[in-house]
Backbone as JSON, one array per atom type, in Angstrom:
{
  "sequence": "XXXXXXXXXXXXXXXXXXXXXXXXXXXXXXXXXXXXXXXXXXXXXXXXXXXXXXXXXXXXXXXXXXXXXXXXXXXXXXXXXXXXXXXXXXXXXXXXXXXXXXXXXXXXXXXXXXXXXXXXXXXXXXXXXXXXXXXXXXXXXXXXXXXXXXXXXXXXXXXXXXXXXXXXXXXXXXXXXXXXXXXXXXX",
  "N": [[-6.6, -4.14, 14.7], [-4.05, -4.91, 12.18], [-2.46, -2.87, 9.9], [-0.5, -2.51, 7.47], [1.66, -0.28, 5.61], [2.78, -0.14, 3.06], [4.86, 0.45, 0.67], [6.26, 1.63, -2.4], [8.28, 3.51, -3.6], [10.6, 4.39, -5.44], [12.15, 6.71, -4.18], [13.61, 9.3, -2.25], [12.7, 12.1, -0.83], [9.05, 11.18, -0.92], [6.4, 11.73, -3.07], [4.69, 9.84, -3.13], [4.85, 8.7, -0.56], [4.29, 10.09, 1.23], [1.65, 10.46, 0.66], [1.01, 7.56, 1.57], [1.53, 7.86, 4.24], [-0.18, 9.89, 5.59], [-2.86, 8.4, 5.02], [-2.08, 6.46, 6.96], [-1.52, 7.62, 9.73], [-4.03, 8.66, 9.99], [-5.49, 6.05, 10.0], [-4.35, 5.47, 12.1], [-5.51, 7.3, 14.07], [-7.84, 6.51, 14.03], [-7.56, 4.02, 15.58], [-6.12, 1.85, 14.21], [-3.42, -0.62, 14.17], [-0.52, 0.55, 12.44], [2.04, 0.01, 10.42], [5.05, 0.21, 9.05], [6.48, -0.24, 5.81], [9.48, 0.06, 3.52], [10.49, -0.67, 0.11], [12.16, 0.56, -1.12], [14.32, 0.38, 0.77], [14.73, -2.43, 1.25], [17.26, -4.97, 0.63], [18.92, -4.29, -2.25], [20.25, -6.55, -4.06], [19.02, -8.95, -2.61], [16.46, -8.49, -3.6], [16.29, -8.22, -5.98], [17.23, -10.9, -6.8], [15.25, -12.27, -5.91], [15.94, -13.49, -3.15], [14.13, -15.29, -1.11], [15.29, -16.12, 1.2], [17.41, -14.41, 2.43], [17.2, -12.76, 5.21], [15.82, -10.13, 5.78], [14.59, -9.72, 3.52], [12.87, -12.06, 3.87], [11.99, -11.36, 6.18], [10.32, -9.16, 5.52], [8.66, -10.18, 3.9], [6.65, -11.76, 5.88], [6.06, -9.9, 7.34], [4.17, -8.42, 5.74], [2.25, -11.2, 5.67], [1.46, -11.25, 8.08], [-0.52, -8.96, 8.18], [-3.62, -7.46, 8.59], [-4.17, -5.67, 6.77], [-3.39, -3.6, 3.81], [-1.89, -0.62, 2.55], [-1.21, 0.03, -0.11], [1.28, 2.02, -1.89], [2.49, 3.3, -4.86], [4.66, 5.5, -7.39], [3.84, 6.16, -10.25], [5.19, 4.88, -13.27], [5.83, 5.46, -16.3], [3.04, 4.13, -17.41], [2.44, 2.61, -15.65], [2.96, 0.72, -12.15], [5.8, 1.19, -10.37], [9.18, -0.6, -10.7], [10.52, -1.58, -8.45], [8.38, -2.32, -6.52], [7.27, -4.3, -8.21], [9.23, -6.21, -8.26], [9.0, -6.97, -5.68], [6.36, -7.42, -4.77], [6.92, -10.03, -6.61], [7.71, -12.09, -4.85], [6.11, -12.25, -3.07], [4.09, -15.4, -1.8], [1.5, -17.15, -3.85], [-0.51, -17.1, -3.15], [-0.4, -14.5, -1.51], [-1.55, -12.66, -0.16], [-4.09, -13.37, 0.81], [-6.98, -12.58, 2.55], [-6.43, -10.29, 3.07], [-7.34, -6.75, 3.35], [-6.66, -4.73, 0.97], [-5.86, -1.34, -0.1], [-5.16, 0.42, -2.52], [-3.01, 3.29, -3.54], [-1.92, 5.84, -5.25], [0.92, 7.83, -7.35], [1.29, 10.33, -9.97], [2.08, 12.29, -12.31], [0.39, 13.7, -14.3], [-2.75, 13.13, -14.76], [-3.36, 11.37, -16.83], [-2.39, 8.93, -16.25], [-3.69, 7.59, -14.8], [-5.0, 5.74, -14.67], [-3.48, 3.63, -14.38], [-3.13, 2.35, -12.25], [-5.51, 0.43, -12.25], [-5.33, -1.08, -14.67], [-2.63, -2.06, -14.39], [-1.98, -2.14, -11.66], [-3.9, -3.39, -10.32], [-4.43, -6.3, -11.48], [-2.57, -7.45, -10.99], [-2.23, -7.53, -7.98], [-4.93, -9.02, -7.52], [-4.12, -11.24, -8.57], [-2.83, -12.09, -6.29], [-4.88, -13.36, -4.76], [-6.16, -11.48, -2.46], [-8.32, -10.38, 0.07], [-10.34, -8.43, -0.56], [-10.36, -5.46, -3.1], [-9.62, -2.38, -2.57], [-11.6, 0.75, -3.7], [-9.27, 2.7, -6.03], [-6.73, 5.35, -5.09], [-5.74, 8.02, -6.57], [-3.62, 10.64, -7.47], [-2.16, 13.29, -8.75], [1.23, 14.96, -8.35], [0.68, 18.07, -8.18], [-1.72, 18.08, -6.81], [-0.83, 17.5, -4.16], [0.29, 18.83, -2.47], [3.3, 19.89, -0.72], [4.13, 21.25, 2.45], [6.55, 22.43, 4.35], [6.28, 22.95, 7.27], [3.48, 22.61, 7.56], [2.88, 20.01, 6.44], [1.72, 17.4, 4.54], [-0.94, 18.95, 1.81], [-3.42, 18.04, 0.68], [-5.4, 18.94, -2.22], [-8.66, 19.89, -2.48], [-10.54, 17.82, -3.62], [-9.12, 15.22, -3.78], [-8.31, 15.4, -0.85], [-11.42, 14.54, 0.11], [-11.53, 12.06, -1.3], [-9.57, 10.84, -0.72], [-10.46, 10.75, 2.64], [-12.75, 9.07, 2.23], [-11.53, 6.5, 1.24], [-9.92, 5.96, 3.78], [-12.06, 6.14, 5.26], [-13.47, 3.92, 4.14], [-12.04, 1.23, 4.4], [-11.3, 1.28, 7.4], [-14.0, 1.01, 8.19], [-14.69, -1.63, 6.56], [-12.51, -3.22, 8.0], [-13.29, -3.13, 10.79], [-15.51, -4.9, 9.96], [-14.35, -7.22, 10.37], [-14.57, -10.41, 11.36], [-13.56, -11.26, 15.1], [-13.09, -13.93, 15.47], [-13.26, -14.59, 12.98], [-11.0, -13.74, 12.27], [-9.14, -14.52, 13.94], [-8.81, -17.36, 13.39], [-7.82, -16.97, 10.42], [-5.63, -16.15, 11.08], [-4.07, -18.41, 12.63], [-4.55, -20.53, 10.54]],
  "CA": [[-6.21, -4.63, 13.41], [-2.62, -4.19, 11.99], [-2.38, -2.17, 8.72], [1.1, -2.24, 6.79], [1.92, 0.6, 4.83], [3.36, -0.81, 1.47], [5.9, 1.81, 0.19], [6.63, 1.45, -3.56], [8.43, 4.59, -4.13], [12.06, 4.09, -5.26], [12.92, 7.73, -4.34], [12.92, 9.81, -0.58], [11.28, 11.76, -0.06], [8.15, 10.71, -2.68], [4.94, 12.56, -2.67], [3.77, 8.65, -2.54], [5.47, 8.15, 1.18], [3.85, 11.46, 1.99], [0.21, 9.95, 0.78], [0.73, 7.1, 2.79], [1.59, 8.81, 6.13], [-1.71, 10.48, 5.87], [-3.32, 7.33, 5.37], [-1.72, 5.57, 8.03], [-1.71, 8.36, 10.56], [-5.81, 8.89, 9.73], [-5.94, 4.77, 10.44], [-3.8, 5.2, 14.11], [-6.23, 7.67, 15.08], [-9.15, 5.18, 14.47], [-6.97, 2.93, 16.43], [-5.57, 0.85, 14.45], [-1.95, -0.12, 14.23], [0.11, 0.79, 11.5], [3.52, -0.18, 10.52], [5.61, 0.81, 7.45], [7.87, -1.09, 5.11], [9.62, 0.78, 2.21], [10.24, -1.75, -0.3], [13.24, 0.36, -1.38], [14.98, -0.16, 2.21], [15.33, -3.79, 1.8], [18.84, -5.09, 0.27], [18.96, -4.86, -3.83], [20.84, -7.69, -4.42], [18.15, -9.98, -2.62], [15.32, -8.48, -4.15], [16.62, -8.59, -7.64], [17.53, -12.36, -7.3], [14.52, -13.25, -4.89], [16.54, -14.38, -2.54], [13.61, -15.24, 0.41], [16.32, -16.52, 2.41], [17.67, -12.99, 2.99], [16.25, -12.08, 6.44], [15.39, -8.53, 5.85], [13.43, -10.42, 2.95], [12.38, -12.9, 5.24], [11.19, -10.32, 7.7], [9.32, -8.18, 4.92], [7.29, -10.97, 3.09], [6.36, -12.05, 6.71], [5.2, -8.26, 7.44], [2.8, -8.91, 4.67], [1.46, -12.45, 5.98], [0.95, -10.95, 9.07], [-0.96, -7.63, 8.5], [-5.06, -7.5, 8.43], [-4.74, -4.86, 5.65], [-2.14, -3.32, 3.48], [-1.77, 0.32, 1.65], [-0.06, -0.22, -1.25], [1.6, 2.5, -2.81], [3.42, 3.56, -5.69], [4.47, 6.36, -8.1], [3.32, 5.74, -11.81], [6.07, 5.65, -14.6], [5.66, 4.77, -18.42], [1.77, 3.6, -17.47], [2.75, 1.3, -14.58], [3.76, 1.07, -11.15], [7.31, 1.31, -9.9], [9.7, -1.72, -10.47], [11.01, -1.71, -7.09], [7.71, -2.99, -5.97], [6.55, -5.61, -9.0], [10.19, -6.89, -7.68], [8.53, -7.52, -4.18], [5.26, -8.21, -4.96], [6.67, -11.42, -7.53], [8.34, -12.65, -4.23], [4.83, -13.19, -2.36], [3.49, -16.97, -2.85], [0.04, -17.06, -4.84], [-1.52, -16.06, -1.66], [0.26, -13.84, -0.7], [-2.91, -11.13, -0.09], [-5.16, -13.79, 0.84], [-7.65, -12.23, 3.74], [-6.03, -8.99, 3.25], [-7.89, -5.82, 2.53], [-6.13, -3.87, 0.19], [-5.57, -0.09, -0.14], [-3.84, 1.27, -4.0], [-2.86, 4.55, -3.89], [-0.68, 5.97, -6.67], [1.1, 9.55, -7.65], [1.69, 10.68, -11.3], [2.63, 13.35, -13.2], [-0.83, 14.09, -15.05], [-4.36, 12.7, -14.67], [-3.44, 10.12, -17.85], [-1.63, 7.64, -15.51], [-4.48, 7.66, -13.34], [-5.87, 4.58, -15.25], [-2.13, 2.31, -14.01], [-4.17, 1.73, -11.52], [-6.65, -0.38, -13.05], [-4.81, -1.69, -15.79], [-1.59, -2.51, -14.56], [-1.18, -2.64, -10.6], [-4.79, -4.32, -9.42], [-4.91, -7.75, -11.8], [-1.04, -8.19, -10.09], [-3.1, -7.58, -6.41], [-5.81, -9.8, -7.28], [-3.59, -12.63, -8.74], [-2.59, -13.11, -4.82], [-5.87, -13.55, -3.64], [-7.07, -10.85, -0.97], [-10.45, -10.61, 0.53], [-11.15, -7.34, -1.14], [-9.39, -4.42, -3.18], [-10.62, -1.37, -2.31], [-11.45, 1.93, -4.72], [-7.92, 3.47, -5.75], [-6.87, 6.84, -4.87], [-5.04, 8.52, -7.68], [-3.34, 11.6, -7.2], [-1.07, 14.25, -9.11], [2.01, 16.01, -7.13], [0.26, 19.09, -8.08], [-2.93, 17.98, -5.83], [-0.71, 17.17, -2.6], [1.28, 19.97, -2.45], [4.27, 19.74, 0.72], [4.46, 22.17, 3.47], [7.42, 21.97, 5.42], [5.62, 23.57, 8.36], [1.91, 21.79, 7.68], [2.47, 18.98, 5.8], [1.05, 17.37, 2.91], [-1.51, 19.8, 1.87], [-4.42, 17.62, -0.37], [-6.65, 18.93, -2.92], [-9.97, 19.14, -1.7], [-11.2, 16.99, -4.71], [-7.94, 14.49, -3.73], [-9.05, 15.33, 0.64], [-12.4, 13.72, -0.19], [-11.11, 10.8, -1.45], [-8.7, 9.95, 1.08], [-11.06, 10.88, 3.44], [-13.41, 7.88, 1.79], [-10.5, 5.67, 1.27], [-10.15, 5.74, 4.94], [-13.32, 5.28, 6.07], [-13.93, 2.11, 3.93], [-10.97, 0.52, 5.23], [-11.56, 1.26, 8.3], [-15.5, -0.08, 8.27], [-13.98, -3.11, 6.46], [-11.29, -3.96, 8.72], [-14.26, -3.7, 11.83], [-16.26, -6.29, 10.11], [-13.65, -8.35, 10.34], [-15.07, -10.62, 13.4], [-12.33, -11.52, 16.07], [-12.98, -14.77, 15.64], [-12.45, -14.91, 11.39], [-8.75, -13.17, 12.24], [-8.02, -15.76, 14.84], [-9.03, -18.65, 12.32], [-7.01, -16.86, 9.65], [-3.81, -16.49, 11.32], [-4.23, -19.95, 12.79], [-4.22, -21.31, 9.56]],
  "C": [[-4.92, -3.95, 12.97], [-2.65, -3.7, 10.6], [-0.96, -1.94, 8.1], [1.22, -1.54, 5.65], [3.01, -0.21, 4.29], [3.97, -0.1, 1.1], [6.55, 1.34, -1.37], [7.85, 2.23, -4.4], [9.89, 4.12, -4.42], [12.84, 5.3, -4.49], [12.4, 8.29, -2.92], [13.8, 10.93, -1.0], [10.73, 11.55, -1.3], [7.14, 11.16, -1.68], [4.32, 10.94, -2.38], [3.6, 8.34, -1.16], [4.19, 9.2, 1.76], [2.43, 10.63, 1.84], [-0.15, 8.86, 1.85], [0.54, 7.4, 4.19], [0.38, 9.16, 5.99], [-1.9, 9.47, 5.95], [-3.12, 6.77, 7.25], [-1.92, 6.75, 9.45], [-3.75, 8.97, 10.55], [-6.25, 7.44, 10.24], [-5.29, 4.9, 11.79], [-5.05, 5.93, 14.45], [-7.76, 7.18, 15.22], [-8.99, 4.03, 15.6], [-6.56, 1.69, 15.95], [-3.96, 0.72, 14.15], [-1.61, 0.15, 13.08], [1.56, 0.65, 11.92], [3.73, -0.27, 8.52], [6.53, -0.07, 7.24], [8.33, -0.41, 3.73], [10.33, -0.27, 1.68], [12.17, -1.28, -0.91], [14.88, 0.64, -0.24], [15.71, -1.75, 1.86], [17.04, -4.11, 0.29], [18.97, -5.74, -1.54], [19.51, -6.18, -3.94], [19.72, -8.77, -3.94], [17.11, -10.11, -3.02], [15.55, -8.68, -5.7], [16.76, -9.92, -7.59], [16.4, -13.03, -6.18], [14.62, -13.91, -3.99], [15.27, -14.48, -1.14], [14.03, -15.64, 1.7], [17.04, -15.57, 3.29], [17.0, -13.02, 4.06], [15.94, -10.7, 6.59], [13.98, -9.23, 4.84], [12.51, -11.34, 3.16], [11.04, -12.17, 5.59], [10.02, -9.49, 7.03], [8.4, -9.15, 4.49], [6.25, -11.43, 5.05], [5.2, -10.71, 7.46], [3.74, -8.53, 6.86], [1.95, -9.83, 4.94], [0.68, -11.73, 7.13], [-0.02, -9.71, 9.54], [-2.54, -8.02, 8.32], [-5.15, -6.59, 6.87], [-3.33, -4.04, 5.38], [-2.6, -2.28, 2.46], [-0.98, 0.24, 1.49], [0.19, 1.23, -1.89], [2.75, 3.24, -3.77], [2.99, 4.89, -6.78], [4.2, 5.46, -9.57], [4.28, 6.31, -12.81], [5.97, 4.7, -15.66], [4.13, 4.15, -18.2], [1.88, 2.12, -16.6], [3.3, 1.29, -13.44], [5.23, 1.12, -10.9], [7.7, -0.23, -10.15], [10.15, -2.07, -9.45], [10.13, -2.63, -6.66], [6.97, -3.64, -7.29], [7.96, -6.44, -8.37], [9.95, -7.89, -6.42], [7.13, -8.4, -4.77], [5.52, -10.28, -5.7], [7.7, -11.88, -6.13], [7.02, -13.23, -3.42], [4.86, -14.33, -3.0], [2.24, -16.35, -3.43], [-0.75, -16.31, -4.18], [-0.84, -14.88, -1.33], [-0.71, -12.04, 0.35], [-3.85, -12.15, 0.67], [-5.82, -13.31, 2.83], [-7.04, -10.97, 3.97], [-7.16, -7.89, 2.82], [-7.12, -4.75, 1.95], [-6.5, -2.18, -0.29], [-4.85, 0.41, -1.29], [-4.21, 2.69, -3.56], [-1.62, 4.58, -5.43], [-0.64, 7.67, -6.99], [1.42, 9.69, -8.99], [2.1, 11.72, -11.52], [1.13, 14.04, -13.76], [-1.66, 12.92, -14.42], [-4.25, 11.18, -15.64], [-2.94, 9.11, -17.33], [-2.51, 7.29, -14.69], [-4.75, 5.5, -13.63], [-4.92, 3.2, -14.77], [-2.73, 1.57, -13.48], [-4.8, 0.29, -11.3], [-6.42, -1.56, -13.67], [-3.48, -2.17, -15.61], [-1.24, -3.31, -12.62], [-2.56, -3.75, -9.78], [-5.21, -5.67, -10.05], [-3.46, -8.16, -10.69], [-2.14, -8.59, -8.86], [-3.67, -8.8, -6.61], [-5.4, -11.01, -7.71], [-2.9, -12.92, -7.01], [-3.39, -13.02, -4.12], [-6.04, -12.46, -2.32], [-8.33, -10.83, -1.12], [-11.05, -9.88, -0.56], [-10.0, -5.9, -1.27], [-9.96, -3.13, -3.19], [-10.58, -0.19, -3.39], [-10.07, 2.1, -4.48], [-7.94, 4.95, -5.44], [-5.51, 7.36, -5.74], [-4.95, 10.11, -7.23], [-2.08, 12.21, -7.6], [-0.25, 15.06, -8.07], [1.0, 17.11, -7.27], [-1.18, 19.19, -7.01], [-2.45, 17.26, -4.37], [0.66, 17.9, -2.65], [1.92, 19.87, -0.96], [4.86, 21.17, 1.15], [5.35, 22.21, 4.29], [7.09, 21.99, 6.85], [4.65, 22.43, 8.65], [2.2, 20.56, 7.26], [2.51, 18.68, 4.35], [-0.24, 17.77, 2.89], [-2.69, 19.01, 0.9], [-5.73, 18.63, -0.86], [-7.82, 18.87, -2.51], [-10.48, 18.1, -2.34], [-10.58, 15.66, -4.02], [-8.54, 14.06, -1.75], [-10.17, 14.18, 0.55], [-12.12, 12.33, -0.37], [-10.32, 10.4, -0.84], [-9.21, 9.75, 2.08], [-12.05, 9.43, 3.4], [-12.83, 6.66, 1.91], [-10.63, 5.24, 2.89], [-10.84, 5.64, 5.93], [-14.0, 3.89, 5.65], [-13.22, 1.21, 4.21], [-11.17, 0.15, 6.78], [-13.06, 0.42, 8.77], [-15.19, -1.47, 8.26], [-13.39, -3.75, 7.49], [-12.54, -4.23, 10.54], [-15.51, -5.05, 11.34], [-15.58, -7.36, 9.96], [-13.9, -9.01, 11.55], [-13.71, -10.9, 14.25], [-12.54, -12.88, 15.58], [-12.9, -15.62, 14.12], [-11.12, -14.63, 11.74], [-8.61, -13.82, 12.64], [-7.44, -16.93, 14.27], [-7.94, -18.19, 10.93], [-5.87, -16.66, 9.82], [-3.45, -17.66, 11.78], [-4.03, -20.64, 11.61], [-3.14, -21.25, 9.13]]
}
């Protein structure tokens, strides 16, 4: 199963990038693939005017059609995700999720943004139809502290829940039968 890391962050490095990598490097060694798209890579000018004719924009909404499952994430500013990625996201069609299993993460500043989440980035998700959005994983810089040496260093509180995160994904994405995926990329 292919897994596409969603990258929201406008800024590099971002403690968000860093959350993903775990993710995604915790889903390779289950075996499945992973592939990254940072949302603020692709070419302002076509994402500000929607252009889906762009072929970088092209190539990214296509990313998206084509993945089994997608961690989404973004930092949290003013009580809402990043504009970079509501930019992308309003370029999917309606479907644009549909038969996906979805992954939110999100980084803040304090604990009070936790709620963006909820309230701002998973009605967007679920207005393009995926299968299923999974618990979010909310997490303050101060609880994924960066090691130049080790890493990103998680919280045990923060560990736990990634640790969860990535085992219900992972479950999910095996009851996906071979023979629903075939029928859904076929279509």
């Amino acid at each position: 199963m292919t897994v596409l890391l969603l990258g929201g962050s406008p800024s590099s490095p971002s403690t968000t990038w860093r959350l993903q990598q775990l993710v995604g490097e915790r889903l390779a060694a289950l075996g499945h693939r992973t592939g990254a798209l940072q949302v603020r890579e692709l070419p302002a000018l076509a994402l500000l005017r929607a252009d889906v004719r762009d072929p970088a924009i092209a190539d990214a909404v296509a990313r998206v059609r084509d993945a089994d499952a997608i961690v989404i994430g973004t930092p949290v500013y003013k009580a809402s995700f990043s504009g970079v990625l509501k930019a992308f996201l309003d370029l999917l069609p309606q479907d644009g999720l549909a038969d996906k299993l979805v992954l939110p993460l999100a980084t803040g500043g304090s604990q009070s943004h936790m709620l963006a989440l909820d309230y701002a980035l998973r009605p967007v998700l679920a207005s393009l139809a995926p299968r299923h959005i999974l618990p979010s994983i909310f997490a303050t810089s101060e609880q994924l502290p960066w090691d130049p040496e080790l890493g990103l260093r998680p919280a045990p509180a923060i560990a736990v829940r990634i640790a969860a995160g990535v085992a219900q994904l992972h479950d999910d994405l095996q009851r996906i039968t071979p023979a629903a995926h075939v029928l859904a990329v076929a279509a």
